[in-house]
C-alpha positions, 0 to 999 in steps of 0.5 A: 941896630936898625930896621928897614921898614915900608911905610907911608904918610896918613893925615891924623885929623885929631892930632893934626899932622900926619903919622907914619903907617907901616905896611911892611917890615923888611927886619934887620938892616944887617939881614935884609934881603937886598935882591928881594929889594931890587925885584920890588923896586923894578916891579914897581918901576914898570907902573912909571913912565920912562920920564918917571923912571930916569926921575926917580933913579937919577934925580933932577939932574937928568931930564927924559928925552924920548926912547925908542927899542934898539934890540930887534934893529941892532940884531939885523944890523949885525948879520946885515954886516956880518953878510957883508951887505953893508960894506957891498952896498957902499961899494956899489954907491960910487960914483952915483949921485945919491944919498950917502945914507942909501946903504942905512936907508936900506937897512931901515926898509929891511928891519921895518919888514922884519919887525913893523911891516908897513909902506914906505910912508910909514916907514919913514915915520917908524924910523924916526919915532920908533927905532934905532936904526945904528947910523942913521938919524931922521929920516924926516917926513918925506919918503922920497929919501926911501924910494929913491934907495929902492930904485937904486937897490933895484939897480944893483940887485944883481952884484947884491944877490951875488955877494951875498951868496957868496957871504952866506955860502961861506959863513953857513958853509952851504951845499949847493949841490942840489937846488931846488925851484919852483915859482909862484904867482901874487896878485896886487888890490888895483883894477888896473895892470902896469903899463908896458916899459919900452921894449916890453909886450906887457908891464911888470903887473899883469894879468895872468894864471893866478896860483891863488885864484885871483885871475881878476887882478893883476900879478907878478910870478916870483921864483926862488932857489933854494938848498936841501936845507931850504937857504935861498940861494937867490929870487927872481921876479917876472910879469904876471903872464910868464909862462912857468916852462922857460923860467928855469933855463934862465934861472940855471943862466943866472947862476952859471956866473956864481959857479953854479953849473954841476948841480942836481935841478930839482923842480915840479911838472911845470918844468919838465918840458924836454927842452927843459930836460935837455938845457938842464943837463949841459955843462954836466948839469943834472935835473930831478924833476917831478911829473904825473904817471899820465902826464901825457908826454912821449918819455913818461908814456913810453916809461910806463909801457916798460915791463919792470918789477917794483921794488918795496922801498916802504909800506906805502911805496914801489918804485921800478926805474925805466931808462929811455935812451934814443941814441941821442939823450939818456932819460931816467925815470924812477915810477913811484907806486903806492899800494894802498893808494892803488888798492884803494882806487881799485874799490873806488872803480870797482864801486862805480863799475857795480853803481853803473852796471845796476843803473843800465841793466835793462836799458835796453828795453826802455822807451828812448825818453827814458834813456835819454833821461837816464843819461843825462841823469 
């Protein structure tokens, strides 16, 4: 019968060798718990380096080469062809004179944004020292193989956002029956703005109304599509001083060709132009579309001089709907109300009308520096 026991070497300056000192009794070797030994030797394992691990496991016969994680890239690369990116990318590669490795390529700058956000310089090094990329080998030092890929993504973005809608409509079996729009603006840390392109009044990074208040760099305004539940069906991207009001004419063209036409338009102030209104309802098309009571435009003054009860649909909101029909196109409007926010506008007004009437009382009877003063005041 033998027992397994943890020990190390200690020199004995009296004896003059080393003795075996035992730190640990494991008991019984027909009664060890060998998973308890497994979790030892794996928390152990984890002080070494990779080198030292493959030593210790697999003896002299291996040596240690590099590692580098493959999970998080080998997850992406399998709804990267799941979605059929891969296989439309190869497609789109025909006849074009480029690296065979483009879709790969790609695929790299993808799983870098995801995982190791950087810029192509860096990218380049991230690949090759960093990750798996499956198919792909070194990139090399040289970022140009990724630029030129960007390029020609940019080229067949348009054949790439199509399939790859259609890949997702069917694998996630989405409801495009509404969509939603709206559009905002990023700005870029360079004091200079792009340089129109033939053809162009301005470049693609200008100047323009900055949604996040930096109006002293240039920018670019993006728009997204989206389902219910929030999927994006496609983005686009435009100059920095493109007016919000057109955008989403060309964004329901876009996406006429995907069979995209009998859909509810869901989108924000910033679009409810009548012209707009009017665009959106062709081909069946409908809109829903969000506007201030005291937006200031024909419809939504004419809406709200409309006699009509509210109707409770909550607590904290009444609507009432009101119909505008001028014998050539039909408007409906849903006016929302909330109580308490009227109740509460209400004892705002009501105080200042109380603060003012105290401050003029007997105005009248002041030299007229002091009401001047008190105007101004």
């Amino acid at each position: 019968m033998r027992y397994l026991q943890l020990a190390h070497n200690e020199w004995d300056p009296e004896a003059g060798h080393s003795k075996a000192k035992v730190i640990h009794s494991f008991g019984r070797e027909d009664q060890v718990d060998r998973d308890a030994l497994a979790r030892l030797v794996r928390s152990i394992s984890r002080m070494l380096e990779p080198e030292q691990q493959l030593a210790a496991h697999a003896g002299a016969e291996l040596s240690f080469v590099g590692s580098a994680p493959l999970g998080g890239a080998w997850a992406l690369d399998g709804l990267w062809r799941q979605l059929g990116v891969d296989e439309t990318l190869r497609g789109l590669l025909t006849d074009r004179r480029i690296d065979a490795r483009a879709e790969r390529l790609v695929l790299a700058m993808v799983a870098n944004r995801a995982l190791a956000a950087s810029s192509k310089r860096a990218c380049a090094g991230w690949v090759d020292a960093d990750v798996v990329i499956p198919g792909l080998g070194e990139v090399g030092e040289d970022p140009q193989p990724l630029y030129r890929a960007m390029d020609w993504l940019l080229e067949v973005e348009a054949d790439l956002a199509e399939a790859v809608y259609w890949a997702t409509a069917d694998l996630l079996n989405l409801e495009v029956d509404l969509l939603f729009f709206d559009t905002t603006s990023t700005y870029f840390e360079t004091e200079t703005a792009d340089e129109p392109t033939p053809g162009a009044r301005v470049g693609f990074r200008t100047w323009g109304k900055s949604k996040d208040h930096r109006g002293d760099l240039p920018q670019i305004v993006i728009g997204m599509a989206v389902t219910r539940g929030g999927i994006p069906i496609r983005v686009w991207c435009w100059p920095g001083n493109t007016n919000d009001s057109a955008l989403i004419r060309q964004v329901k063209d876009d996406l006429r060709a995907w069979k995209l036409t009998r859909v509810v338009w869901v989108g924000d102030r910033g679009f409810t132009s009548a012209e707009n209104r009017r665009y959106l309802q062709r081909a069946g098309g409908h809109y829903i579309l969000g506007e201030k009571l005291r937006g200031g435009t024909p419809e939504a003054d004419a809406a709200l001089s409309r006699q009509g009860r509210y109707q409770t649909v909550a607590d904290n909101l009444q609507v009432k709907e009101v119909v505008i029909d001028d014998a050539t196109m039909r408007d409906r409007f849903v006016i929302c109300r909330n109580p308490d926010a009227a109740e509460r506008d209400r004892i705002v007004r009501d105080q200042l009308l109380e603060t003012l009437s105290e401050r003029i009382t007997g105005s009248d009877r002041l030299a007229t520096e002091k009401r001047a003063a008190l105007a101004a005041g």
